[in-house]
N, C-alpha and C positions, 0 to 999 in steps of 0.2 A: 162937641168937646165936653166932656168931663166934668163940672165941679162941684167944689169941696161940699157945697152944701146939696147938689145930685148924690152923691155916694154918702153925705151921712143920714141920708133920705133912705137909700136904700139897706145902709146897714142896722135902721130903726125900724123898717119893715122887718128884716131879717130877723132881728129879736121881738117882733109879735112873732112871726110864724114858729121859733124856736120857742120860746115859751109856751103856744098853744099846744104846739107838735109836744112838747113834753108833758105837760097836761095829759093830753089826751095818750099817751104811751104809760106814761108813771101809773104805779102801783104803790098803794101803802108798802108792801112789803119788801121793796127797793126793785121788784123786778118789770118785766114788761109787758104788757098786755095790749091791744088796738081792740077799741071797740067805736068803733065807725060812726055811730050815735051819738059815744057821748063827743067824742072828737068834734062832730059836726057844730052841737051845740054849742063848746064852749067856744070853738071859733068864731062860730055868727053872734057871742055876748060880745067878746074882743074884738072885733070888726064894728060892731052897733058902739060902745066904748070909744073907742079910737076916733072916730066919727061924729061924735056928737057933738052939736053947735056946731054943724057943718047943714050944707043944705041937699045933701047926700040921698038918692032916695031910698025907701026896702028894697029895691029892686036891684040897686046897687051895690048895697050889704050883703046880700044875698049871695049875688053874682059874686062877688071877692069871698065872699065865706066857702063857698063851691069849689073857687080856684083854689084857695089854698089848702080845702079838705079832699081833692084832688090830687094835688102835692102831696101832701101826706101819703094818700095810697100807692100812689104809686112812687114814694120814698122808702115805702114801709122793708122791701123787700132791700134796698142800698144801706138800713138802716142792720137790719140781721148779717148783712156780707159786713161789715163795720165790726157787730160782735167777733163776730165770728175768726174773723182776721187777724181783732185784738187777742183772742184764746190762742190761735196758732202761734201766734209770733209770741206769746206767753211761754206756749212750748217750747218753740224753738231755742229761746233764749235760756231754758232750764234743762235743756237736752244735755246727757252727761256730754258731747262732743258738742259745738256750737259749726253749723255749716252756714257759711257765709252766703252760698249762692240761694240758699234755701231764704234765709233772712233776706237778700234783696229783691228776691221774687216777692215777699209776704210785702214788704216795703211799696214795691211797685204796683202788686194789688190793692193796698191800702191809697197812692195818692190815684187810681184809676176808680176809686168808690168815691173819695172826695171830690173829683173831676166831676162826675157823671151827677155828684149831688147835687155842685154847685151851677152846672145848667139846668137843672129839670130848677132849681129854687130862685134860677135870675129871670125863667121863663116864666115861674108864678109870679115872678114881683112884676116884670113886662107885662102881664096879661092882667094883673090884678090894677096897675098901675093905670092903664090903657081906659079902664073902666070909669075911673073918676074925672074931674076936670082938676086945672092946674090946681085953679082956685080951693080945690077937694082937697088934693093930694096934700097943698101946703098945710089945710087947717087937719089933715090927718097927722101929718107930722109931726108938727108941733104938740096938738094933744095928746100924741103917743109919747111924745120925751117929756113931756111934764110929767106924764103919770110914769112913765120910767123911773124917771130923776126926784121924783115926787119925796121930801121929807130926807132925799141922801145929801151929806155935804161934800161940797163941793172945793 
């Protein structure tokens, strides 16, 4: 069973990986770029971060930096069908005629990239999850929502 504090567990992994995954994607210039290097790096800082005052070992960090630079790549190509999608259905909706069947095919390829996201990223939190002990996982959590929540008011 399910609870509240399982899913707000995994929705606080979720915003590392979306954070690093932006990271490593963003560009000064607002656009996008993957470079696999730095990607990897800033993940295994925020993994070693998250983790600290945990008894967690490198082998560990590692291992979870891996998986979710893993995720990444092979996100990378769900993340271009996303752009991509968004541009179409940009058209569509400025096309001198607006075709409806056209718009909910764009519609249905859009939640089928979401679909397919959100397994490959509940399979990195499974597998990255699986690596730690309970004991890990708690003191990752909690260290992740502080410095999440870190100076915001509440």
């Amino acid at each position: 069973m399910t609870t509240l504090k399982t899913m707000m567990a995994a929705l606080l992994a979720g915003s590392l990986v979306a954070t690093a995954g932006g990271l490593a994607y963003a560009k000064t210039d607002g656009s996008f770029a993957f470079d696999p290097a730095q990607m990897q790096q800033r993940l295994e800082k925020r993994v070693d971060r998250a983790l600290t005052g945990t008894d967690a070992t490198a082998e560990q960090k590692k291992k979870i930096a891996d998986i979710l630079g893993a995720t990444f790549k092979d996100m990378k190509p769900l993340h271009d069908q996303r752009i991509e999608n968004r541009k179409a259905m940009a058209d569509a909706m400025q096309a001198a005629t607006i075709d409806p069947a056209k718009i909910e095919a764009l519609r249905a390829e859009r939640m089928k990239i979401a679909d397919e996201s959100s397994k490959r990223f509940t399979k990195a939190l499974t597998d990255a999850g699986n690596v730690l002990t309970a004991q890990q996982r708690q003191a990752f959590f909690k260290n992740w929502s502080e410095r999440q929540h870190h100076g915001r008011r509440g």
